[in-house]
C-alpha positions in Angstrom: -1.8 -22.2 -13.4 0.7 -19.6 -14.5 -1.5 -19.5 -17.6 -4.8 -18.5 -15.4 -2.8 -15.8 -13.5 -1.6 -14.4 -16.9 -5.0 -13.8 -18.7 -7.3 -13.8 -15.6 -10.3 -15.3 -14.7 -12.9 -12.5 -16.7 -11.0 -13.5 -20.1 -10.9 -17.2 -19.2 -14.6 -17.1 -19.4 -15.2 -14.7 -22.6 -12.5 -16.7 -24.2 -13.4 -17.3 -27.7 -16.9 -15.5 -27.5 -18.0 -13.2 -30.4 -18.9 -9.4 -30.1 -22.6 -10.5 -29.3 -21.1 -11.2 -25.8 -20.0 -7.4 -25.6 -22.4 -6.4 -23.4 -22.3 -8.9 -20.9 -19.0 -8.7 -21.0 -19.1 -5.1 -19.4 -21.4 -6.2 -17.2 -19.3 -9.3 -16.2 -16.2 -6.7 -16.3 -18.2 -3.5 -13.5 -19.4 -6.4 -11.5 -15.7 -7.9 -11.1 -14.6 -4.5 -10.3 -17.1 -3.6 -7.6 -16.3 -7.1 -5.7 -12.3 -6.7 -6.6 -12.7 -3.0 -4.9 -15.2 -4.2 -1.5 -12.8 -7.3 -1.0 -9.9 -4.9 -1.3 -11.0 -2.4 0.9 -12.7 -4.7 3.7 -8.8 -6.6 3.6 -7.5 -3.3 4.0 -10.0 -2.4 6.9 -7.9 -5.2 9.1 -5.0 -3.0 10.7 -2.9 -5.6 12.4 -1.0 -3.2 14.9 -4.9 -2.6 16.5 -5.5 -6.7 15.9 -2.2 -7.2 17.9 -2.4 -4.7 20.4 -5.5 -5.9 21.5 -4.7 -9.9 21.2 -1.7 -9.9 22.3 -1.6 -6.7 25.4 -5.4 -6.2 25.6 -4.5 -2.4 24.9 -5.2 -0.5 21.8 -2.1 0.9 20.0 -4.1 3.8 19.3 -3.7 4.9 23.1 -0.2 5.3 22.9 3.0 7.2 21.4 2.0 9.1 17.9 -1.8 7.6 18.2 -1.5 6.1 14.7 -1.9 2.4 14.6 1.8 1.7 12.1 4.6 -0.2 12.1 6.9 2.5 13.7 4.5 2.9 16.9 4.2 -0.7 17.5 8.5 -0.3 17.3 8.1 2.1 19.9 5.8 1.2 22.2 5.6 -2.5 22.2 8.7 -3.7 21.1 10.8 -5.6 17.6 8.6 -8.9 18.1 5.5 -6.9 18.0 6.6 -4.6 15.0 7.2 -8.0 13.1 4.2 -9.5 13.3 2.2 -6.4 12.3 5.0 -6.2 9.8 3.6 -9.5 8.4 -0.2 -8.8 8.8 -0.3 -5.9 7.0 2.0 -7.8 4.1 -0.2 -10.6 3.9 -3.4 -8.8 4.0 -2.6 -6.3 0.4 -0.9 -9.2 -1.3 -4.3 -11.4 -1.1 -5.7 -7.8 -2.1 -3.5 -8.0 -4.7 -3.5 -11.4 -5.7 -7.5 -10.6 -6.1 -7.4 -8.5 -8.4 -4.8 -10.5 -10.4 -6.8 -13.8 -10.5 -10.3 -11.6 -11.8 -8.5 -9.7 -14.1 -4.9 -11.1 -14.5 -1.2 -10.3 -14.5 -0.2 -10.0 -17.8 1.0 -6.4 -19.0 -1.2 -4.6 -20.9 -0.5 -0.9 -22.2 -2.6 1.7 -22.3 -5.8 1.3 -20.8 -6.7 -2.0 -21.2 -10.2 -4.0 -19.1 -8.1 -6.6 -18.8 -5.0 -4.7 -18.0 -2.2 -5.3 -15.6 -3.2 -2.0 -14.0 -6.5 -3.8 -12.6 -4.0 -4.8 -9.9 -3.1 -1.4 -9.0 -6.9 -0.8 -8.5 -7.0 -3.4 -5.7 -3.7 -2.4 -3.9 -4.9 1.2 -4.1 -8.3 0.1 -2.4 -6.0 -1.8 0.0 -4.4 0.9 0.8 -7.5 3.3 1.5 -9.1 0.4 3.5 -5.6 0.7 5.5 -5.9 4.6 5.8 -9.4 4.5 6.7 -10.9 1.3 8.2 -14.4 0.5 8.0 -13.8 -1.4 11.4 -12.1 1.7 13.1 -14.1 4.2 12.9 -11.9 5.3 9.7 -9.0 5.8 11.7 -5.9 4.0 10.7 -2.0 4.3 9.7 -1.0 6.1 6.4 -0.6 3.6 3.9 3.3 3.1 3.6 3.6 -0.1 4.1 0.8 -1.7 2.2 1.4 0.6 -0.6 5.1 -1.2 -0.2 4.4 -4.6 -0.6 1.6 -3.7 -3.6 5.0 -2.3 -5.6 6.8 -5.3 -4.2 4.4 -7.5 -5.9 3.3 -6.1 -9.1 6.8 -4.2 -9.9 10.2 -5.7 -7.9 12.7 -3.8 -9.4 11.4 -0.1 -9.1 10.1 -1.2 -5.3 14.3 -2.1 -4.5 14.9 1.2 -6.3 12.6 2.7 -4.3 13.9 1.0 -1.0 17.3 1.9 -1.1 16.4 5.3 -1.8 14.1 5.1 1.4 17.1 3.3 3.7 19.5 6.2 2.3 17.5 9.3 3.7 16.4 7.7 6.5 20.3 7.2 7.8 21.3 10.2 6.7 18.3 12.0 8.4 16.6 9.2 11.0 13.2 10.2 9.7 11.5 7.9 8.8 8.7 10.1 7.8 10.9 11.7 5.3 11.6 8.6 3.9 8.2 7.9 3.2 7.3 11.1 1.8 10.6 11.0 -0.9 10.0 7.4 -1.3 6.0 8.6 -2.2 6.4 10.7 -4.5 9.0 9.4 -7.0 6.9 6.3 -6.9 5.1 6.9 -10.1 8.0 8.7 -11.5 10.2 5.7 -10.8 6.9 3.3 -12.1 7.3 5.4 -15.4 10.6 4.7 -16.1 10.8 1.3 -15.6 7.8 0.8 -18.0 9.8 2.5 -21.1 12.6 0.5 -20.2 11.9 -2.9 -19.7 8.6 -2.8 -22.2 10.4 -1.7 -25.1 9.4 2.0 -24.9 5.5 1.4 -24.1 4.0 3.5 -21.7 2.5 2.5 -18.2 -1.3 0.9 -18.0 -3.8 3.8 -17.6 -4.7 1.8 -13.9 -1.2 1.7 -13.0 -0.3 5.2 -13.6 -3.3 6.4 -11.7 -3.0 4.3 -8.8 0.4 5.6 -8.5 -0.3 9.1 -9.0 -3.2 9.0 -6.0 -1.2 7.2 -3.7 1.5 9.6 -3.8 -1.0 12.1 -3.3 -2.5 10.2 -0.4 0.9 9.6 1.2 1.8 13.0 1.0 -1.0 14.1 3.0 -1.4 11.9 5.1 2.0 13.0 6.5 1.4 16.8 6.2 1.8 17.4 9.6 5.3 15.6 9.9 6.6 18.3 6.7 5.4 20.8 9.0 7.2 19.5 11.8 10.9 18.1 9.9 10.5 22.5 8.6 10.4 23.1 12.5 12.9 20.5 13.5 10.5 19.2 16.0 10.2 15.7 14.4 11.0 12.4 15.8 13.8 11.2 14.8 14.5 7.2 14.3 15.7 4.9 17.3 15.7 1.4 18.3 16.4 1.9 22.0 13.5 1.5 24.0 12.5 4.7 25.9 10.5 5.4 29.0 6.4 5.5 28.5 6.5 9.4 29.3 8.6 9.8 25.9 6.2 7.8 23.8 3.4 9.2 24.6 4.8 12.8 24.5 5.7 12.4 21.3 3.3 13.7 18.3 2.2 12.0 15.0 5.1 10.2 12.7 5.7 8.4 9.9 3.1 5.6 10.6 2.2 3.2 7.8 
């Protein structure tokens, strides 16, 4: 078992083969990748704070306090049991993204880029993530990706996610935005990625797949929160609470730090 998950199920089957088997290889190897990518992105598509909000209140989350369909709005508008189970959804949904593209292509560390790679995981939390961002199932119109991007580093690389976490919990007490939390916490993802590799792979760099996932879903994070940088510059961002407010608050308040 542990074997399979280390190698992966396209080397399990060219195991052994000669270089006459090249080709189909690469064929074997796009073909993986296209149905590694749609399975990712359709898991993605499956936003559980809409799922819930319509199941469970026969509302759409969308309706209500930032308009994003995240963690932090179903906090705010619905409650801490709500939050939890989207909490869950969205965990469970990019890990069997994840796990995906670990049983095609494996777990095992690879550097540099590699078919087999490590980095192949990456691919299908990044796809996860987009799916996340922009459902097929919702009119494109979804949260911003912290959260699955989360439990993809969770996953595929503990120790910088913890790193990453506590850095996260730090600003977000010190400032109560969560939003800038996510945004620091972003962008020193591949930086903090990066390191880790040298250090705990005896100096060998990160997989090609890995560092470009990374890399784009900083990026992606980053913008999808412009509009709460432009706000935390205008001091007109909401800040962080747990006490439940009056309906006229939520739904006055503008977009936030949705994942």
């Amino acid at each position: 078992m542990f074997s399979f998950l280390q190698d992966g199920l396209l080397m399990r089957l060219f195991a052994g083969t000669g270089e006459d088997a090249y080709t189909l290889y690469l064929l074997a190897f796009a073909g993986f990748t296209l149905g590694m990518i749609a399975i990712s992105y359709l898991l993605g598509s499956l936003n559980s704070a809409i799922v819930l909000s319509r199941i469970l209140y026969r509302d759409d989350i969308r309706k209500h306090g930032s308009g994003n369909a995240g963690l932090t709005n179903m906090l705010r508008t619905y409650g801490k049991g709500a939050a939890g189970l989207t909490l869950l959804g969205d965990i469970l949904k990019t890990a069997l993204a994840v796990l995906v593209g670990g049983i095609l292509f494996g777990f095992g560390y690879t550097a540099g880029i590699s078919l087999g790679s490590y980095g192949m995981c990456y691919i299908a939390g990044l796809f996860a993530v987009l799916g996340h961002i922009f459902p097929i199932y919702y009119k494109f119109k979804g949260g911003k990706g912290v959260l699955a991007t989360a439990t993809m580093a969770l996953i595929l690389t503990p120790i910088p996610m913890l790193i990453l976490l506590a850095l996260f919990v730090v600003i977000v007490a010190v400032s109560k935005y969560v939003s800038l939390g996510s945004i620091v916490g972003a962008i020193f993802y591949p930086v903090v990625c990066y390191i880790y590799c040298i250090v705990a792979f005896d100096g060998l760099t990160m997989p090609a797949f890995m560092a470009l996932s990374t890399i784009l879903l900083a990026i992606i994070i980053v913008f999808c929160h412009r509009g709460n940088i432009q706000r935390i510059q205008n001091h007109t961002e909401r800040k962080l609470s747990f006490k439940k407010k009056p309906e006229a608050d939520k739904a006055a308040t503008d977009d936030d730090a949705e994942d």
